[in-house]
Backbone as JSON Lines, residues from 0, in Angstrom:
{"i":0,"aa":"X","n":[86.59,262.07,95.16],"ca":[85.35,261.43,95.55],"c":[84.72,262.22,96.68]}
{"i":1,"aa":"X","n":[83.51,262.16,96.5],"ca":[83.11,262.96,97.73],"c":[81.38,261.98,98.6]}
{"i":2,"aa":"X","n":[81.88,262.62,99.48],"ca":[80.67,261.86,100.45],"c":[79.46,262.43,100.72]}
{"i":3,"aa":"X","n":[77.91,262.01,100.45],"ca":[76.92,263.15,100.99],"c":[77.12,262.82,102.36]}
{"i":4,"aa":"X","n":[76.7,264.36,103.34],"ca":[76.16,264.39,104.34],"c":[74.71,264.94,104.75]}
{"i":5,"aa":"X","n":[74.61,263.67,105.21],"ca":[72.96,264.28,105.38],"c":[72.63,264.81,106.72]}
{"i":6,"aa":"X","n":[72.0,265.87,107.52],"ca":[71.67,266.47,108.47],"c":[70.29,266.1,109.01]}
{"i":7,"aa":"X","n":[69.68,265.77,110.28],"ca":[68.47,266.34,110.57],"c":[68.38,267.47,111.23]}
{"i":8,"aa":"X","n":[67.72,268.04,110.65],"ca":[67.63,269.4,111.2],"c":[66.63,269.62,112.3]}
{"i":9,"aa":"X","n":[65.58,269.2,112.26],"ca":[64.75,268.53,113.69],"c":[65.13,268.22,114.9]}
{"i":10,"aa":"X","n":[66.49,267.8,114.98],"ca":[67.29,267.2,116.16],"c":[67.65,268.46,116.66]}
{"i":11,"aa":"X","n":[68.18,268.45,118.17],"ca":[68.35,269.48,118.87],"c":[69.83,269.8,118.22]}
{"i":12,"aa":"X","n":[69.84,270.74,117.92],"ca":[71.65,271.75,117.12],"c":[72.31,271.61,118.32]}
{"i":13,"aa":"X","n":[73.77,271.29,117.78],"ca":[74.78,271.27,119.11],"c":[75.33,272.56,119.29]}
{"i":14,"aa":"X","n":[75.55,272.31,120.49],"ca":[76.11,274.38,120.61],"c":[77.76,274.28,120.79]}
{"i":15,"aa":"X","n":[78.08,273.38,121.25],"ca":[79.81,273.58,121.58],"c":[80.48,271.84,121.14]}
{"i":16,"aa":"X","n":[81.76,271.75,120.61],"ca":[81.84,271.02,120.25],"c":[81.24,269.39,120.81]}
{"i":17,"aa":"X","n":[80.62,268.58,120.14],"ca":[80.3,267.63,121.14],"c":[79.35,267.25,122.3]}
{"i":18,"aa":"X","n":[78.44,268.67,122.19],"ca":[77.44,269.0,123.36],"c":[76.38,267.39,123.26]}
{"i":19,"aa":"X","n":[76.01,266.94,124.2],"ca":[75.13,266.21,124.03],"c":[74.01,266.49,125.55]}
{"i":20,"aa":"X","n":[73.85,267.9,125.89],"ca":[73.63,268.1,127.32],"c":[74.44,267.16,128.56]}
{"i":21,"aa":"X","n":[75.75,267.3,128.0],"ca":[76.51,266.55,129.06],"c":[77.21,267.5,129.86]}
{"i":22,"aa":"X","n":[76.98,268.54,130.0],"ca":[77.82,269.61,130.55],"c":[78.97,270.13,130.01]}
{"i":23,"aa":"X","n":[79.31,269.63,129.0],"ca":[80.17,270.44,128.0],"c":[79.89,271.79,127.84]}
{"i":24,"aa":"X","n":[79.19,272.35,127.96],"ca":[78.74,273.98,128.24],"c":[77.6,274.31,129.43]}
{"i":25,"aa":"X","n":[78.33,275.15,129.81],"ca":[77.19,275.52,130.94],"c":[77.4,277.02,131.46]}
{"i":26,"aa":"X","n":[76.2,277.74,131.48],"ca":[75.86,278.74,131.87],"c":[75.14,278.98,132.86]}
{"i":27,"aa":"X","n":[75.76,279.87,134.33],"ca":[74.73,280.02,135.43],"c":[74.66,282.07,135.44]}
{"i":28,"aa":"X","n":[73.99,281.91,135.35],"ca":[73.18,283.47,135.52],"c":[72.41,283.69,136.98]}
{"i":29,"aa":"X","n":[73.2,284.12,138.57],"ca":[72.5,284.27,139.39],"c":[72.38,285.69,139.59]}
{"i":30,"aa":"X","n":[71.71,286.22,140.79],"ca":[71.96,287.36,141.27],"c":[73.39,288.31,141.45]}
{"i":31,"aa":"X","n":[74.33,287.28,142.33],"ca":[75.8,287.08,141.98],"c":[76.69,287.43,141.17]}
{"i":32,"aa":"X","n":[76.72,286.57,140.46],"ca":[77.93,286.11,139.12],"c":[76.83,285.65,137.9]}
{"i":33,"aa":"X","n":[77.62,285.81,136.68],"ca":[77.21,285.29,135.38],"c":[78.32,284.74,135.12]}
{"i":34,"aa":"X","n":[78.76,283.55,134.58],"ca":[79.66,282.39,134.49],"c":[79.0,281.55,132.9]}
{"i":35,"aa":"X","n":[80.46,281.32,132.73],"ca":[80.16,280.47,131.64],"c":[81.42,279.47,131.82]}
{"i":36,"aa":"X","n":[81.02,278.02,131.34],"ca":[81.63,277.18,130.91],"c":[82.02,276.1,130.25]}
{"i":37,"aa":"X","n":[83.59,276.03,129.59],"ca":[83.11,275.37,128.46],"c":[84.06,274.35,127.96]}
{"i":38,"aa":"X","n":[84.46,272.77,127.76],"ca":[85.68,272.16,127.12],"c":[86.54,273.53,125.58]}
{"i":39,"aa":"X","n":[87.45,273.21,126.51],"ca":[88.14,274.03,125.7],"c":[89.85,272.95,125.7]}
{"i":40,"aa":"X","n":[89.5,271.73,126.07],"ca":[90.57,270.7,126.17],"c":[91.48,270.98,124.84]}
{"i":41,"aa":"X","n":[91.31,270.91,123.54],"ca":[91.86,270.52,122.34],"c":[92.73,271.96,122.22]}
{"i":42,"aa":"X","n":[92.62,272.94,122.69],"ca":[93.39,274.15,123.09],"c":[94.35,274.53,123.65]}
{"i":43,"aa":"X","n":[95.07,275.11,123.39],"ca":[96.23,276.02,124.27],"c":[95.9,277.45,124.93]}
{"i":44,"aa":"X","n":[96.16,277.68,126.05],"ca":[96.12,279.0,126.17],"c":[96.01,280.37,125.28]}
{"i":45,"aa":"X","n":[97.31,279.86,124.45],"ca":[97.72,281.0,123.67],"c":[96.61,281.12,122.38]}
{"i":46,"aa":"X","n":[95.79,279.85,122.03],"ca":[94.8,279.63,121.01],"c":[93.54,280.01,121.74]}
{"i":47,"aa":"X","n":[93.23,280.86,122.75],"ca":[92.0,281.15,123.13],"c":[91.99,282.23,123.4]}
{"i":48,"aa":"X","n":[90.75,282.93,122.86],"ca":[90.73,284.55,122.78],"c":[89.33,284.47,123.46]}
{"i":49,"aa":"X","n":[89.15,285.37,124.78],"ca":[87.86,285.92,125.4],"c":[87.8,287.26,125.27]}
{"i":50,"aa":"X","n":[87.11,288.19,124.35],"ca":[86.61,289.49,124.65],"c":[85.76,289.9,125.09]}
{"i":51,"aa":"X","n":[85.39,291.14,125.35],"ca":[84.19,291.65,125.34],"c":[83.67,292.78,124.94]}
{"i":52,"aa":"X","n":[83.03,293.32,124.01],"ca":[82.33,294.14,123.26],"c":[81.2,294.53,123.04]}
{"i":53,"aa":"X","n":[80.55,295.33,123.21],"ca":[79.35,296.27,123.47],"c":[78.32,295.32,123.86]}
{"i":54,"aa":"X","n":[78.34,294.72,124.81],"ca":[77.85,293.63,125.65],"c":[77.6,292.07,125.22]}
{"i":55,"aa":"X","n":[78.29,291.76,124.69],"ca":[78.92,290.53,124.44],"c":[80.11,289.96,124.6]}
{"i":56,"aa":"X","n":[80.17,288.54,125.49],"ca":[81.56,287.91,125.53],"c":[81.56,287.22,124.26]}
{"i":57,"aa":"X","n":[82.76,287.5,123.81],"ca":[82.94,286.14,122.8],"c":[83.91,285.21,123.08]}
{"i":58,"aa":"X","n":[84.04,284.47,122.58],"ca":[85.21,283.05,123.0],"c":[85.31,282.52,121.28]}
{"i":59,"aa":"X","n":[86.81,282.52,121.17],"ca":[87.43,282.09,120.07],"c":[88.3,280.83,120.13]}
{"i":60,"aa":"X","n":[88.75,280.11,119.92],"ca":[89.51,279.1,119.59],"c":[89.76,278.67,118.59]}
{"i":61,"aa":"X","n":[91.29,278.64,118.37],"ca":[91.63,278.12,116.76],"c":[93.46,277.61,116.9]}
{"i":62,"aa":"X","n":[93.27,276.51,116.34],"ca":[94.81,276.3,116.24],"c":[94.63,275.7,114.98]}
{"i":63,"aa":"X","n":[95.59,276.2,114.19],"ca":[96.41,275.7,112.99],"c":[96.58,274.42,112.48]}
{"i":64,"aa":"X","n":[96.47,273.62,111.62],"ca":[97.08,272.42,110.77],"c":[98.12,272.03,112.25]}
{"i":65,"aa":"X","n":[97.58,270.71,112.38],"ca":[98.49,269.86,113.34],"c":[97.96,268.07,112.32]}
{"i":66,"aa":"X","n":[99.19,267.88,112.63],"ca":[99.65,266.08,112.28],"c":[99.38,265.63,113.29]}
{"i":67,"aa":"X","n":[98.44,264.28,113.11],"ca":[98.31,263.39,114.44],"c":[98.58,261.67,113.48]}
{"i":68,"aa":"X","n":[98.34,260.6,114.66],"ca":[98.25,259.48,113.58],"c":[97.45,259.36,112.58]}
{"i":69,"aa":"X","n":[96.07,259.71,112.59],"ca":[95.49,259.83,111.29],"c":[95.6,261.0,110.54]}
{"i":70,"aa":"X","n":[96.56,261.9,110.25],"ca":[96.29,262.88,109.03],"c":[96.91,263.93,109.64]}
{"i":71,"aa":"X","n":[95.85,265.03,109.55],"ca":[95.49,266.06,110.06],"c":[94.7,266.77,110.06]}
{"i":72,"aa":"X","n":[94.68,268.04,111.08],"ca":[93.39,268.56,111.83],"c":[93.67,269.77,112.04]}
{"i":73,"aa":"X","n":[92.72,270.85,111.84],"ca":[92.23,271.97,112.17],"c":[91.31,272.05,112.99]}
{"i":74,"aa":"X","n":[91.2,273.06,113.67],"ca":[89.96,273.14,114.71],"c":[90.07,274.51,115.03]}
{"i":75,"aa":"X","n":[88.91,275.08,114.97],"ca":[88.46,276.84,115.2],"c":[86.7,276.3,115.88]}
{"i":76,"aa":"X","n":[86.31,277.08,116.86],"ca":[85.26,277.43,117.32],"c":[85.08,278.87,118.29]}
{"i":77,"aa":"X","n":[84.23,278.84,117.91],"ca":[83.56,280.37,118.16],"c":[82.02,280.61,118.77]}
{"i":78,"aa":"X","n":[81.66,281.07,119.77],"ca":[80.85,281.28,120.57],"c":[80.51,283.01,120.83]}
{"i":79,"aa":"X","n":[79.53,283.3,120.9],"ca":[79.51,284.63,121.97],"c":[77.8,284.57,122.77]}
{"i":80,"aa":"X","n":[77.49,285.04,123.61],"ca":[77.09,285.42,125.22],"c":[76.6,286.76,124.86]}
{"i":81,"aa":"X","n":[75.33,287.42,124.72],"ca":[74.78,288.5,125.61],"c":[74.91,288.32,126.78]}
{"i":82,"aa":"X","n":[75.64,289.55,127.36],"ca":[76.1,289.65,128.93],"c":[74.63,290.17,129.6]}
{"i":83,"aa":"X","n":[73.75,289.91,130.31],"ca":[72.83,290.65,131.25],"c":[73.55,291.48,131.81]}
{"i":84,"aa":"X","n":[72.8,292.94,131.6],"ca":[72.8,294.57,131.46],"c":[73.08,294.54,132.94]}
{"i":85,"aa":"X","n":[73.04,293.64,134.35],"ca":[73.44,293.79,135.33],"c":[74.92,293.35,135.33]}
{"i":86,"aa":"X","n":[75.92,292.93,134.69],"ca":[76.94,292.56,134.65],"c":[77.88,293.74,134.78]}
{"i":87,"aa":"X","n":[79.03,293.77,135.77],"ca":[80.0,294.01,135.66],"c":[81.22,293.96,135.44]}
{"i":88,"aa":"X","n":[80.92,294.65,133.51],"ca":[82.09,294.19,132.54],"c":[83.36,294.14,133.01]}
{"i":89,"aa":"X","n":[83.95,295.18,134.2],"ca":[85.23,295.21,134.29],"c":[85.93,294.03,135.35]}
{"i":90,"aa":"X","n":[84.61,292.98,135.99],"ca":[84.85,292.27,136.64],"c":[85.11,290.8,135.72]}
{"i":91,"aa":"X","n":[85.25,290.92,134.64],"ca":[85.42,289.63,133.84],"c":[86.69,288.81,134.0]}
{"i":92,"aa":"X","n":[86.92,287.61,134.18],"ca":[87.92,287.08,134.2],"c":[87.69,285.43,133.78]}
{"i":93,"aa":"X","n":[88.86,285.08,132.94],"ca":[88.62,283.42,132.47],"c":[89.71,282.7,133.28]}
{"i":94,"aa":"X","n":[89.45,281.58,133.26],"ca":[91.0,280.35,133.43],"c":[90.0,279.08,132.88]}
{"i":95,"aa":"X","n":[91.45,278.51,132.36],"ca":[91.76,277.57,132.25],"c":[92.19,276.32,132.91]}
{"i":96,"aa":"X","n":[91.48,275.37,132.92],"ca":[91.66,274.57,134.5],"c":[92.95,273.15,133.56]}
{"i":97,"aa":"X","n":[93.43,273.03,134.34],"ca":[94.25,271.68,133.68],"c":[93.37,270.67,133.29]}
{"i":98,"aa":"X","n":[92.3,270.33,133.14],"ca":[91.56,269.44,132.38],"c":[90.56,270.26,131.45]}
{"i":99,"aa":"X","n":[91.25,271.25,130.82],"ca":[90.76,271.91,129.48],"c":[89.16,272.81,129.65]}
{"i":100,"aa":"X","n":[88.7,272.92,131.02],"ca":[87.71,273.57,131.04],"c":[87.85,274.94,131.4]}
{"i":101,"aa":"X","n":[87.39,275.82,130.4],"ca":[87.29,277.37,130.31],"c":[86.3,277.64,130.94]}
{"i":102,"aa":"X","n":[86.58,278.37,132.25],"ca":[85.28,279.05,132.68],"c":[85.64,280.52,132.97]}
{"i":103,"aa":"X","n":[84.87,281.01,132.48],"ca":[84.49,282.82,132.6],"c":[83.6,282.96,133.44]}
{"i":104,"aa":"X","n":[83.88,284.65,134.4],"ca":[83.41,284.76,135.55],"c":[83.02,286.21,135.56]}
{"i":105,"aa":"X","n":[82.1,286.87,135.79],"ca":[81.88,287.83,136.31],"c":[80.73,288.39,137.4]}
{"i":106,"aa":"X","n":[81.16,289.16,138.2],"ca":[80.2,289.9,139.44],"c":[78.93,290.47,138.9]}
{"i":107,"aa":"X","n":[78.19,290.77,139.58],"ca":[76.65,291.64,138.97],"c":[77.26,292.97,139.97]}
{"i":108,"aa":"X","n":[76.82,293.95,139.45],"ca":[76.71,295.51,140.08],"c":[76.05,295.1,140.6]}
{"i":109,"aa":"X","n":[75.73,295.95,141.68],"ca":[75.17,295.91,142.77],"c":[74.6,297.36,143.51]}
């Protein structure tokens, strides 16, 4: 059996799981630092991949078939970031905060 889903497409598109402009993602771009951040709760460390490549961060997340009380669940999301051309790539660094928020960090050249 299958279910329609219907979409409005008119409505503002969510960008990260769950976004409802609640701060579930957020990006500050100052003079400074370029920062990103993002729930990355449903994750493990080891299930999160940040690169960066010919000026783009990307952010991966994916873990495998897990059993919960109802069923089970997969979950993969994927993001990437044009870095502003003032960024200094080699200054990039992420963590993971104990309440599942990923934030990425980097310096501006100067």
């Amino acid at each position: 059996m299958s279910v329609a889903v219907n979409h409005d497409w008119e409505a503002k598109q969510w960008d990260w799981p769950l976004q409802a402009n609640d701060g579930v993602v957020k990006v500050i771009n100052t003079a400074d630092k370029f920062e990103v951040g993002l729930d990355a709760s449903f994750f493990t460390p080891k299930e999160i991949e940040v690169k960066v490549h010919e000026g783009a961060l990307s952010v991966h997340c994916k873990h495998e078939e897990r059993s919960d009380a109802h069923g089970t669940i997969t979950r993969e999301v994927s993001r990437s970031y044009t870095l502003p051309s003032d960024v200094d790539g080699s200054s990039i660094k992420s963590h993971l905060s104990h309440t599942g928020v990923l934030t990425i960090t980097a310096s501006k050249k100067h």
